[in-house]
MOPAC internal coordinates of N, CA, C and O (Angstrom, degrees):
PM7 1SCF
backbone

  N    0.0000 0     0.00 0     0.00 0    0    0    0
  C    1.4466 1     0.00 0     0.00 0    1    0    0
  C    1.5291 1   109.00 1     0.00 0    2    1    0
  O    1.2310 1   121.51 1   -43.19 1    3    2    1
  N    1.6135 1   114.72 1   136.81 1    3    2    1
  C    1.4748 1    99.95 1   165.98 1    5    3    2
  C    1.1397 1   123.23 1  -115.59 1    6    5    3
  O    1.2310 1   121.79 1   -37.30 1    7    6    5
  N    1.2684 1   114.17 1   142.70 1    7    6    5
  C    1.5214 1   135.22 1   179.63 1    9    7    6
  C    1.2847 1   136.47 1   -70.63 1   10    9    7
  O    1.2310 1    98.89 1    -3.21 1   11   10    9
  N    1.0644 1   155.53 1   176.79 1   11   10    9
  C    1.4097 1   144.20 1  -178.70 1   13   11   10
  C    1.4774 1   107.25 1   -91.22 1   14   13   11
  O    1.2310 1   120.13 1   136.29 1   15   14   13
  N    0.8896 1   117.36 1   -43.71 1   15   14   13
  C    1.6258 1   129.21 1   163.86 1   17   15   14
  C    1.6545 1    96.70 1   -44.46 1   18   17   15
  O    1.2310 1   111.67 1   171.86 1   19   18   17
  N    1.1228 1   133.30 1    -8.14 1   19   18   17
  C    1.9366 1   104.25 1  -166.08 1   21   19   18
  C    1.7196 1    73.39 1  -120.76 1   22   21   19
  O    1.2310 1   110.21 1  -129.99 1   23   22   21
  N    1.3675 1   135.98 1    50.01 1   23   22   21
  C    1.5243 1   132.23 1   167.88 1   25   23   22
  C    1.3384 1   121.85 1  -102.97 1   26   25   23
  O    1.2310 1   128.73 1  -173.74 1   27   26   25
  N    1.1936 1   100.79 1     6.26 1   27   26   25
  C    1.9730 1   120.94 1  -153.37 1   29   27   26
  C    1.8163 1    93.92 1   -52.20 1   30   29   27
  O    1.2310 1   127.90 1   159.86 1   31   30   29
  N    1.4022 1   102.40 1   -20.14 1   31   30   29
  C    1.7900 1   114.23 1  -175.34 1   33   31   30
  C    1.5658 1    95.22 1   -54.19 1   34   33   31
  O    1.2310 1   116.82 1   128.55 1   35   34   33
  N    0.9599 1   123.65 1   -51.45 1   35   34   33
  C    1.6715 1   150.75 1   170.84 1   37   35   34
  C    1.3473 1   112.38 1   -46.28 1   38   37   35
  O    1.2310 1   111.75 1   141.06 1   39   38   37
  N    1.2671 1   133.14 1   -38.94 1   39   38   37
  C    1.6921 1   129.87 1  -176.95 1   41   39   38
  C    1.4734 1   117.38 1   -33.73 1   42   41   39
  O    1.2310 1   123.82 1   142.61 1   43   42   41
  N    1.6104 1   110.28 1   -37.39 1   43   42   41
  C    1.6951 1   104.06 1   177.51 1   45   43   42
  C    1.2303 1    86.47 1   -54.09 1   46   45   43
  O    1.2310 1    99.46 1   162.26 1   47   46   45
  N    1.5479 1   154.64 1   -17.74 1   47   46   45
  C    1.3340 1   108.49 1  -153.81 1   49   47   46
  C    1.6818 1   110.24 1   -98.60 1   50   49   47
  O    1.2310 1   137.20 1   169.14 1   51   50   49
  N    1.2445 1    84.29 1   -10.86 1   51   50   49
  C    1.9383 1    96.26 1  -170.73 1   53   51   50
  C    1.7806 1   113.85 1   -31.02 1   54   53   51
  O    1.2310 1   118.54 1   149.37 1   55   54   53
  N    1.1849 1   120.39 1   -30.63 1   55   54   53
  C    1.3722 1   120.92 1  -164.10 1   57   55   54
  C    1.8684 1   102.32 1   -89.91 1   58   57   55
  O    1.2310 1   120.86 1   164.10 1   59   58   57
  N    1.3679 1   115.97 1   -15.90 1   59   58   57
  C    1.1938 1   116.70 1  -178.08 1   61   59   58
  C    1.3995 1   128.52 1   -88.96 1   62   61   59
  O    1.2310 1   113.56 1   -38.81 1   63   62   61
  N    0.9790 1   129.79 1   141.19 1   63   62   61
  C    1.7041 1   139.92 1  -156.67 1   65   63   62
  C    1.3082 1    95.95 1   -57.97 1   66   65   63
  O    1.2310 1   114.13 1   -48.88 1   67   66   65
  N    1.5827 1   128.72 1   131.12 1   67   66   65
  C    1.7631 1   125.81 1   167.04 1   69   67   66
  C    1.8977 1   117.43 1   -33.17 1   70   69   67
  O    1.2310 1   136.32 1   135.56 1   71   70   69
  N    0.9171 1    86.02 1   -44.44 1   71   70   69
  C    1.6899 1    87.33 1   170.66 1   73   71   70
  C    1.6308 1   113.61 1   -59.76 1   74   73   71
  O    1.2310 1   121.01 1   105.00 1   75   74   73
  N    1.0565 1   115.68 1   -75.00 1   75   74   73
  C    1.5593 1   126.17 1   156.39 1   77   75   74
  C    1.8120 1   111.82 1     9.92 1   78   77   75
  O    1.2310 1   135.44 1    97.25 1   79   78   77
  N    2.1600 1    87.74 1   -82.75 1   79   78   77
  C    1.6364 1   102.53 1   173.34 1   81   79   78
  C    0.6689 1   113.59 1   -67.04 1   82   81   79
  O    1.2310 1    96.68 1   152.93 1   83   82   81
  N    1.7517 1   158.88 1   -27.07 1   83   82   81
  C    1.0521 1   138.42 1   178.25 1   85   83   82
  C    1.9209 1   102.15 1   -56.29 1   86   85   83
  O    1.2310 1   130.51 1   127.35 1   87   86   85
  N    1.4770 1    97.33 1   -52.65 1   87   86   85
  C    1.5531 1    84.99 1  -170.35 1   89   87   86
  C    1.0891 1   116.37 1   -50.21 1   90   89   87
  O    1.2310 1   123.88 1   134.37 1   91   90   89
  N    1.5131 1   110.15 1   -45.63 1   91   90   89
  C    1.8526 1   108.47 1  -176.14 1   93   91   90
  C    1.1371 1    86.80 1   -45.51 1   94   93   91
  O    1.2310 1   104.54 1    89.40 1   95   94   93
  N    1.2686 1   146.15 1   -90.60 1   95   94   93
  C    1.3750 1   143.39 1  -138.53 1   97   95   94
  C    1.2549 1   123.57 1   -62.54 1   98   97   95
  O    1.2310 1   110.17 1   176.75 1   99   98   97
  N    1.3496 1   136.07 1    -3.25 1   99   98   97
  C    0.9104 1   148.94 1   123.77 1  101   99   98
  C    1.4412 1   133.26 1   -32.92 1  102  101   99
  O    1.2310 1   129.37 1   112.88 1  103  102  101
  N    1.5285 1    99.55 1   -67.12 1  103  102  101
  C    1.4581 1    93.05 1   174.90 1  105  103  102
  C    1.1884 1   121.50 1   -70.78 1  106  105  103
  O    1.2310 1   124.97 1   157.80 1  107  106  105
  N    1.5661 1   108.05 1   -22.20 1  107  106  105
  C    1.8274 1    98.80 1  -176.55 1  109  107  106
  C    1.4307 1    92.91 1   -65.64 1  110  109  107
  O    1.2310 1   107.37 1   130.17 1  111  110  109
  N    1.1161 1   141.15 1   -49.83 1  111  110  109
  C    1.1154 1   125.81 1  -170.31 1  113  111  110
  C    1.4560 1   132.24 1   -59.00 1  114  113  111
  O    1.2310 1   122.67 1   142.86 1  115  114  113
  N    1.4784 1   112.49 1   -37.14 1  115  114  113
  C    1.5145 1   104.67 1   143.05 1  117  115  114
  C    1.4818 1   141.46 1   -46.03 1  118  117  115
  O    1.2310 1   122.45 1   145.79 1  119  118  117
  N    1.3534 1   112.91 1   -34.21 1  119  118  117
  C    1.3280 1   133.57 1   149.75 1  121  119  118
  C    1.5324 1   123.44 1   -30.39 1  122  121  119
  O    1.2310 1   130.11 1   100.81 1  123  122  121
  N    1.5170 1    98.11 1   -79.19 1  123  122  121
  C    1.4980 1   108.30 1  -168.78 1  125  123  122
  C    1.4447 1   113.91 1   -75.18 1  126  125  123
  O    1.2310 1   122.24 1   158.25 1  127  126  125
  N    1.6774 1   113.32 1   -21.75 1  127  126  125
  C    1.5311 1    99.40 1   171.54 1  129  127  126
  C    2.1875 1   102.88 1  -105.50 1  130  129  127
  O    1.2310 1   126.94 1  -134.66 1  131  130  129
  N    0.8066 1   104.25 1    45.34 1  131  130  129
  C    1.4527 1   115.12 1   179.47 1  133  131  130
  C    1.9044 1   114.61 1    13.67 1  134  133  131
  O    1.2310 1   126.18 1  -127.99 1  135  134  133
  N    1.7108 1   105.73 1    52.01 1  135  134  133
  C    1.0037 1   117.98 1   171.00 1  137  135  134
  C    1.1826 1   125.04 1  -143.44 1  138  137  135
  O    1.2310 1   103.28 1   -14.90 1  139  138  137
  N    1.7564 1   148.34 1   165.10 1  139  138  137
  C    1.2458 1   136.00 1   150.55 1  141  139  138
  C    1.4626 1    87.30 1    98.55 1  142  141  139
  O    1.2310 1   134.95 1     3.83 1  143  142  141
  N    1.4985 1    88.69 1  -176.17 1  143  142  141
  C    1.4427 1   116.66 1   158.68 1  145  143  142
  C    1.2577 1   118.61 1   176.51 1  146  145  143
  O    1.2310 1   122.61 1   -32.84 1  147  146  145
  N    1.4989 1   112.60 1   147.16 1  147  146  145
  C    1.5485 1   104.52 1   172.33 1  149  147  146
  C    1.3279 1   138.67 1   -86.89 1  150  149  147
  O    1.2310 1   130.23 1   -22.14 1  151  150  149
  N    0.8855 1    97.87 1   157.86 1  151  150  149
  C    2.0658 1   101.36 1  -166.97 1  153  151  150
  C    1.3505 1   114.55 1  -145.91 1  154  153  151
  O    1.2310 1   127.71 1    -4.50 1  155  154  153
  N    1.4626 1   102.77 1   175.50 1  155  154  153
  C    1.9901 1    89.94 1  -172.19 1  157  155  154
  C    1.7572 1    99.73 1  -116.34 1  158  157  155
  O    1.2310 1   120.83 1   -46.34 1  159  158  157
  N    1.0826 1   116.01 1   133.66 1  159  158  157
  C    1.3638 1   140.42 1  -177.10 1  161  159  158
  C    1.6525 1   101.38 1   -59.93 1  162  161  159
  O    1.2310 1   119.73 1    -0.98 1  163  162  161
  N    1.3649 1   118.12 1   179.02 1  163  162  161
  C    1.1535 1   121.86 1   176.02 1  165  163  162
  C    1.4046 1   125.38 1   -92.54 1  166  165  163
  O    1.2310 1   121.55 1  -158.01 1  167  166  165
  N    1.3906 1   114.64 1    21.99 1  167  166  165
  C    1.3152 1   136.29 1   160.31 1  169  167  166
  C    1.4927 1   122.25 1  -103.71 1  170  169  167
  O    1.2310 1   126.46 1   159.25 1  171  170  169
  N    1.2700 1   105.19 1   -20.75 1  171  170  169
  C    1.5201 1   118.01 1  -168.42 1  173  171  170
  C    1.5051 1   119.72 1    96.18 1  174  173  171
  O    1.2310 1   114.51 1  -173.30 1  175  174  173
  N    1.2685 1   128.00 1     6.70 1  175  174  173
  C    1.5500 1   141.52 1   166.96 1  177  175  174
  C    1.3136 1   108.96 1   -77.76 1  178  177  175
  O    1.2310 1   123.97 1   -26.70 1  179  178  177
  N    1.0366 1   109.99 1   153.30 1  179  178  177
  C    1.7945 1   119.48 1  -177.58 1  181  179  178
  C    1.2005 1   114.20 1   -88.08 1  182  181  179
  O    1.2310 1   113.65 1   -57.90 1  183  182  181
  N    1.2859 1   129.61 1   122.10 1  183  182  181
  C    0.9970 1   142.45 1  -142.97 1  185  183  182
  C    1.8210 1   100.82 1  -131.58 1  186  185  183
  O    1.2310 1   118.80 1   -39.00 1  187  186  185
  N    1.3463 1   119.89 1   141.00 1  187  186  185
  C    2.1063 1   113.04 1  -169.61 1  189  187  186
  C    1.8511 1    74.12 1  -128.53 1  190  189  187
  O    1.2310 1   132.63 1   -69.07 1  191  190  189
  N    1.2861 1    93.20 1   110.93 1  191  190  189
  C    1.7118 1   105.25 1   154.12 1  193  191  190
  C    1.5318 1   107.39 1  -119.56 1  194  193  191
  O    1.2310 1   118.91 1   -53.15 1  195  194  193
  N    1.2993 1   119.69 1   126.85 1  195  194  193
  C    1.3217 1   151.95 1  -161.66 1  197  195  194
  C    1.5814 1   109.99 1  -115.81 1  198  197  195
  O    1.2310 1   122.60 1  -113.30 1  199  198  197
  N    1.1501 1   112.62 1    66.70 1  199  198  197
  C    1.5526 1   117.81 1  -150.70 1  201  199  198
  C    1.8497 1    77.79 1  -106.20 1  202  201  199
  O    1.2310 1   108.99 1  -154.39 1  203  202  201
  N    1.3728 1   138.22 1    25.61 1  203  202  201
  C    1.2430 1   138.46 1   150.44 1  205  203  202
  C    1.1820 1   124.72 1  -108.96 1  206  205  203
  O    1.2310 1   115.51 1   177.53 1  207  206  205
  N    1.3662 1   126.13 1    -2.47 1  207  206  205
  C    1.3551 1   144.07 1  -158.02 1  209  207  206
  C    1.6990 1   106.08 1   -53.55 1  210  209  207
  O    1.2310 1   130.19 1   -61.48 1  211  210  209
  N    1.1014 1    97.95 1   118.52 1  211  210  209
  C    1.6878 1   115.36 1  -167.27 1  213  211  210
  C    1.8897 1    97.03 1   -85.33 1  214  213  211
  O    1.2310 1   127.54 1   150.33 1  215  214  213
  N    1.2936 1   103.10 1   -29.67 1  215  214  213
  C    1.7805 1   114.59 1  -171.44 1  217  215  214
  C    2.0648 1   103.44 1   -60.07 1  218  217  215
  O    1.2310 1   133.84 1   132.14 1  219  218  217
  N    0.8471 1    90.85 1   -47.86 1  219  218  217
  C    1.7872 1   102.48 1   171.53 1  221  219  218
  C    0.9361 1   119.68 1   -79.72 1  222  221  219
  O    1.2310 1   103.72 1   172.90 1  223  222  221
  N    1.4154 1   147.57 1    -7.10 1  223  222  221
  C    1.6369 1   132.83 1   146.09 1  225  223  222
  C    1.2310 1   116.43 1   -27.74 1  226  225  223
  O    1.2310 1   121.33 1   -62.02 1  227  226  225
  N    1.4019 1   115.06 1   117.98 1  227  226  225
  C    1.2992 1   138.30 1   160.35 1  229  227  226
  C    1.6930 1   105.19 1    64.01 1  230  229  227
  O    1.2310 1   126.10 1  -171.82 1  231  230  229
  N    1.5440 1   105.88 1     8.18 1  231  230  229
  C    1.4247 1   100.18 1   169.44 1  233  231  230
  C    1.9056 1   123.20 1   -74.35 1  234  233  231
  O    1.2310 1   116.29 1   -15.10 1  235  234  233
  N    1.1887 1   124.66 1   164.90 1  235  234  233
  C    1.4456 1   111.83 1   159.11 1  237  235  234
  C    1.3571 1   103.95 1  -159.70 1  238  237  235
  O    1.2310 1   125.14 1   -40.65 1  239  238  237
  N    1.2770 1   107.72 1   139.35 1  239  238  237
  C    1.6360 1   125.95 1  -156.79 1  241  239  238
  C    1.8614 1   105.40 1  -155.76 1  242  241  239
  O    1.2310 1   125.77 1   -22.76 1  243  242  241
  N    1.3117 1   106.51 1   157.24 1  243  242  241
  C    1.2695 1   116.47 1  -158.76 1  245  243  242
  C    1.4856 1   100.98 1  -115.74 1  246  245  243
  O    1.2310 1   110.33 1  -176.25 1  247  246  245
  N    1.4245 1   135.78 1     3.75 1  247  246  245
  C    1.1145 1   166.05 1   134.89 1  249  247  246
  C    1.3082 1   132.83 1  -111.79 1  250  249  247
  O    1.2310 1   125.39 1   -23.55 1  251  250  249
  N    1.5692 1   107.26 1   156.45 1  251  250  249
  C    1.6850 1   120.75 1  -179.21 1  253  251  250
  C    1.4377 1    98.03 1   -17.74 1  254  253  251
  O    1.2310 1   116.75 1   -21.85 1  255  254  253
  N    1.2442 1   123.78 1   158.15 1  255  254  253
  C    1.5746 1   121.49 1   165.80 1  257  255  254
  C    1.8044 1   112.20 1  -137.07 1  258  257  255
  O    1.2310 1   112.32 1   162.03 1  259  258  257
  N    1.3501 1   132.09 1   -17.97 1  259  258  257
  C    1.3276 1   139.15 1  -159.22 1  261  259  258
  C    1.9658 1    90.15 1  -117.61 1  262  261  259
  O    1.2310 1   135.28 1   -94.54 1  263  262  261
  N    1.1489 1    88.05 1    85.46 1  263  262  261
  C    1.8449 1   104.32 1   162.65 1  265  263  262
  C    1.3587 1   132.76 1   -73.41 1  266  265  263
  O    1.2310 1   128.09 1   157.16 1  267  266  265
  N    1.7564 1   102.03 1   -22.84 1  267  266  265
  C    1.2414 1   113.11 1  -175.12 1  269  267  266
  C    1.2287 1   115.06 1  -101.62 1  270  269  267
  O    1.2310 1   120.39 1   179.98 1  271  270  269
  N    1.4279 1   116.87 1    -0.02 1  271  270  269
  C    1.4563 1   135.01 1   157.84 1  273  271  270
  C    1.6090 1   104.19 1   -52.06 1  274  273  271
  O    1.2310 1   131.42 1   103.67 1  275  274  273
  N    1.6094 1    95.56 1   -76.33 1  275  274  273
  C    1.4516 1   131.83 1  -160.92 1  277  275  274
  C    1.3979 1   121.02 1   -48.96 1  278  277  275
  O    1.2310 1   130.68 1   132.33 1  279  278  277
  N    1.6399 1    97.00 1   -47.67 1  279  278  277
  C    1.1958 1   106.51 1   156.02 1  281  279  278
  C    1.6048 1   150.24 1   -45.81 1  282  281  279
  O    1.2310 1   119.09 1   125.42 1  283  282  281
  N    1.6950 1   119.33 1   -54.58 1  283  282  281
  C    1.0995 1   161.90 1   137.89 1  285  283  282
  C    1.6217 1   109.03 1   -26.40 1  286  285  283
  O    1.2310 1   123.21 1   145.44 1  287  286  285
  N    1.3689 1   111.45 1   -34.56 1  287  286  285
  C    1.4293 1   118.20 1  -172.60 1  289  287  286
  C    1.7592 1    94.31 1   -93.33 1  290  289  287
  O    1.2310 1   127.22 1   136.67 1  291  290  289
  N    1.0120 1   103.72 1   -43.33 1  291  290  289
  C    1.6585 1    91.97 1  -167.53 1  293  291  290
  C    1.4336 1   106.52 1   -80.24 1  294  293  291
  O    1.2310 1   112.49 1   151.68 1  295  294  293
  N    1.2542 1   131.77 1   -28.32 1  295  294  293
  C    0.9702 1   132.81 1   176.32 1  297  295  294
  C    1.7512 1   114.12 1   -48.02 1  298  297  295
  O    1.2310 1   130.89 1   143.63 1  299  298  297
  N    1.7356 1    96.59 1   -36.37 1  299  298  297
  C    1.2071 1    91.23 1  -165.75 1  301  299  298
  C    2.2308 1   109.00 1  -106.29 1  302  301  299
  O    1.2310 1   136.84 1  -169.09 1  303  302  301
  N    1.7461 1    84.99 1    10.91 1  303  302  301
  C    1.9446 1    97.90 1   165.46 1  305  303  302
  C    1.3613 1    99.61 1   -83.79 1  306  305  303
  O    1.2310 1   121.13 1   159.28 1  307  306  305
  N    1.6529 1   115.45 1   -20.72 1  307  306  305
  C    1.7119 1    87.02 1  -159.82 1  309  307  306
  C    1.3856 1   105.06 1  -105.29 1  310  309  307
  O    1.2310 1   120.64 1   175.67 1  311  310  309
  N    1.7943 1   116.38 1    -4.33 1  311  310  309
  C    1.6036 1   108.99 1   140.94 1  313  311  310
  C    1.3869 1   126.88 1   -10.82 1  314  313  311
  O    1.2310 1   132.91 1    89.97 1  315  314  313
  N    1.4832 1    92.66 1   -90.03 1  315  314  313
  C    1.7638 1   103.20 1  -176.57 1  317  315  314
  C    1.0776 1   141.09 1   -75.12 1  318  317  315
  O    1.2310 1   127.03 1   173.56 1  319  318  317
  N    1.5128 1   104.09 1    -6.44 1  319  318  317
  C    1.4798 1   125.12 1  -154.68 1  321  319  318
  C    1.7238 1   109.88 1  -139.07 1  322  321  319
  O    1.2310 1   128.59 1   179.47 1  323  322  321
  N    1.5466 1   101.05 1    -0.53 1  323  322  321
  C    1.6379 1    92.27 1   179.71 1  325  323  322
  C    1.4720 1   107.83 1    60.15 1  326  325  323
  O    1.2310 1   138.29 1   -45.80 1  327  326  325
  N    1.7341 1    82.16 1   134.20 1  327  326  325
  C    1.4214 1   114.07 1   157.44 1  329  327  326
  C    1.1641 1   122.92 1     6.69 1  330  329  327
  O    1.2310 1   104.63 1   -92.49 1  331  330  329
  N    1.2000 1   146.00 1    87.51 1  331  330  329
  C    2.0696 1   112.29 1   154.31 1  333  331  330
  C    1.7747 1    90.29 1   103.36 1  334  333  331
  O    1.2310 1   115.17 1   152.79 1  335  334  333
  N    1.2260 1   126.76 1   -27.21 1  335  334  333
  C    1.3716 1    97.16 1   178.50 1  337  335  334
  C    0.8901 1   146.93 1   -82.19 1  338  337  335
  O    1.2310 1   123.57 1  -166.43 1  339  338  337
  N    1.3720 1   110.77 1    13.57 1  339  338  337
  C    1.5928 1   123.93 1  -144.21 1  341  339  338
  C    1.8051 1    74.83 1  -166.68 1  342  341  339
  O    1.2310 1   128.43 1   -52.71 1  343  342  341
  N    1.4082 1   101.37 1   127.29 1  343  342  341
  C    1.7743 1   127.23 1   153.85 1  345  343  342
  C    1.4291 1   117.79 1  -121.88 1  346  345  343
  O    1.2310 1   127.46 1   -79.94 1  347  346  345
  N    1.6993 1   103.24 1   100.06 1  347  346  345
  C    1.3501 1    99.51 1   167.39 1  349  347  346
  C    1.4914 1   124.30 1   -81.12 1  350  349  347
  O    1.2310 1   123.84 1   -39.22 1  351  350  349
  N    1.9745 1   110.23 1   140.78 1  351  350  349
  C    1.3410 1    86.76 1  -172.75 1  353  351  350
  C    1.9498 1    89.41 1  -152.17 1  354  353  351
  O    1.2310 1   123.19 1   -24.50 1  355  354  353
  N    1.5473 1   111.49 1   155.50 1  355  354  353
  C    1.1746 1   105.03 1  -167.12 1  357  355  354
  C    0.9698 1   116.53 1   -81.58 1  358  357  355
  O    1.2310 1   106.57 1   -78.44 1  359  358  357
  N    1.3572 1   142.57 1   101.56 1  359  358  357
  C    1.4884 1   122.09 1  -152.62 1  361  359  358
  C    2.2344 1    95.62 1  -114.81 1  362  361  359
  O    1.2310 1   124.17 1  -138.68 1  363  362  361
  N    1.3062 1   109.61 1    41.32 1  363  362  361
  C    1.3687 1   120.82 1   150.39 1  365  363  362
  C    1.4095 1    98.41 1  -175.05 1  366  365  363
  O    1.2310 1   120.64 1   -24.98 1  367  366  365
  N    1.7041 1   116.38 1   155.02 1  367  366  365
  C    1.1164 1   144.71 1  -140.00 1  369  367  366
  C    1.0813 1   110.81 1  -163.80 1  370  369  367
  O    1.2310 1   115.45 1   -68.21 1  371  370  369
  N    1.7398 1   126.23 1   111.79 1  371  370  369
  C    1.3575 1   118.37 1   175.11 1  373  371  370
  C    1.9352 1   110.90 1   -74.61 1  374  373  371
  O    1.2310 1   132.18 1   150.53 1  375  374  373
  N    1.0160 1    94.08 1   -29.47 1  375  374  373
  C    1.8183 1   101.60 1  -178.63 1  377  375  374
  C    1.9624 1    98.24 1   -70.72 1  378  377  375
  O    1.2310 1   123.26 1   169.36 1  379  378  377
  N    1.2920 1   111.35 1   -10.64 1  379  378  377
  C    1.5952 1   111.66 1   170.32 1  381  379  378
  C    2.0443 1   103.95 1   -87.87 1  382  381  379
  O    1.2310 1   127.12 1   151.86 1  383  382  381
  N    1.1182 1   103.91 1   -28.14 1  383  382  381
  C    1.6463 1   104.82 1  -164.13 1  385  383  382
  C    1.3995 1   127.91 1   123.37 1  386  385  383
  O    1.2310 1   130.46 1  -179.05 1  387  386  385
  N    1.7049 1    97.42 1     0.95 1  387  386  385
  C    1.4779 1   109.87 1   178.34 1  389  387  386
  C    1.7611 1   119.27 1   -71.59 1  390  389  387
  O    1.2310 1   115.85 1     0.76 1  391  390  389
  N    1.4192 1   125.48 1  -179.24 1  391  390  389
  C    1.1891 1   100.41 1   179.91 1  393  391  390
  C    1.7112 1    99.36 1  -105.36 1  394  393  391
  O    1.2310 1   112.62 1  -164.76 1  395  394  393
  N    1.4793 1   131.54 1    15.24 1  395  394  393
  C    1.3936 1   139.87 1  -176.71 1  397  395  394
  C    1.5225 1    96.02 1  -162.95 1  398  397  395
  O    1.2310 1   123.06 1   -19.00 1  399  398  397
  N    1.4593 1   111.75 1   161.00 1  399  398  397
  C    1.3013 1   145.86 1   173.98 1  401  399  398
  C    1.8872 1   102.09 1   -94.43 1  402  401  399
  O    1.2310 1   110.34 1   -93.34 1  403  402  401
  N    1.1840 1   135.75 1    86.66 1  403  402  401
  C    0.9924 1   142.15 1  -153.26 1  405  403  402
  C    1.8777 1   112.39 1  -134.70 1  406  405  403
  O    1.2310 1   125.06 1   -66.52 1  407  406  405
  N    1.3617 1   107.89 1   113.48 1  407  406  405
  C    2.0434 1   134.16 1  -163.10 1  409  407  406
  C    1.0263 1    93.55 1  -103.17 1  410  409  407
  O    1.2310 1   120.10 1   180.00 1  411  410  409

């Protein structure tokens, strides 16, 4: 399992506002799994819509369906932002009928 402690890859980010790292961390993560992207919601929060999401092909589900999105994302809210303060959750789903998988 990895920990927040094994992020040291991350230290440039230490000087930047939690909001900031989340984005970095965001985008690397769009990056490294060569999908999605982040964007800012209608609040101004960063928002990962995955309107390529390979996980929902030909799936269909009556709930969220891309965990490994969801997951991956919070892991990397509770970086900057601690524990528990931040619930990421998919609130669109192509395996629901949406036209993106959208956090």
């Amino acid at each position: 399992m990895l920990h927040l402690a094994h992020l040291n890859f991350l230290d440039h980010l230490n000087s930047f506002t939690p909001e900031k790292k989340y984005r970095e961390c965001v985008e690397l993560l769009s990056a490294a799994i060569s999908r999605g992207t982040p964007v800012c919601d209608s609040a101004g929060k960063t928002a990962f819509d995955v309107f390529d999401c390979t996980a929902c092909d030909g799936a269909e589900s009556t709930k969220p369906y891309c965990s490994q999105y969801s997951e991956a994302l919070q892991f990397f809210s509770d970086w900057p932002f601690g524990k528990e303060k931040y619930v990421v959750l998919e609130t669109q789903s192509k395996a629901m009928g949406a036209h993106t998988c959208y956090f």
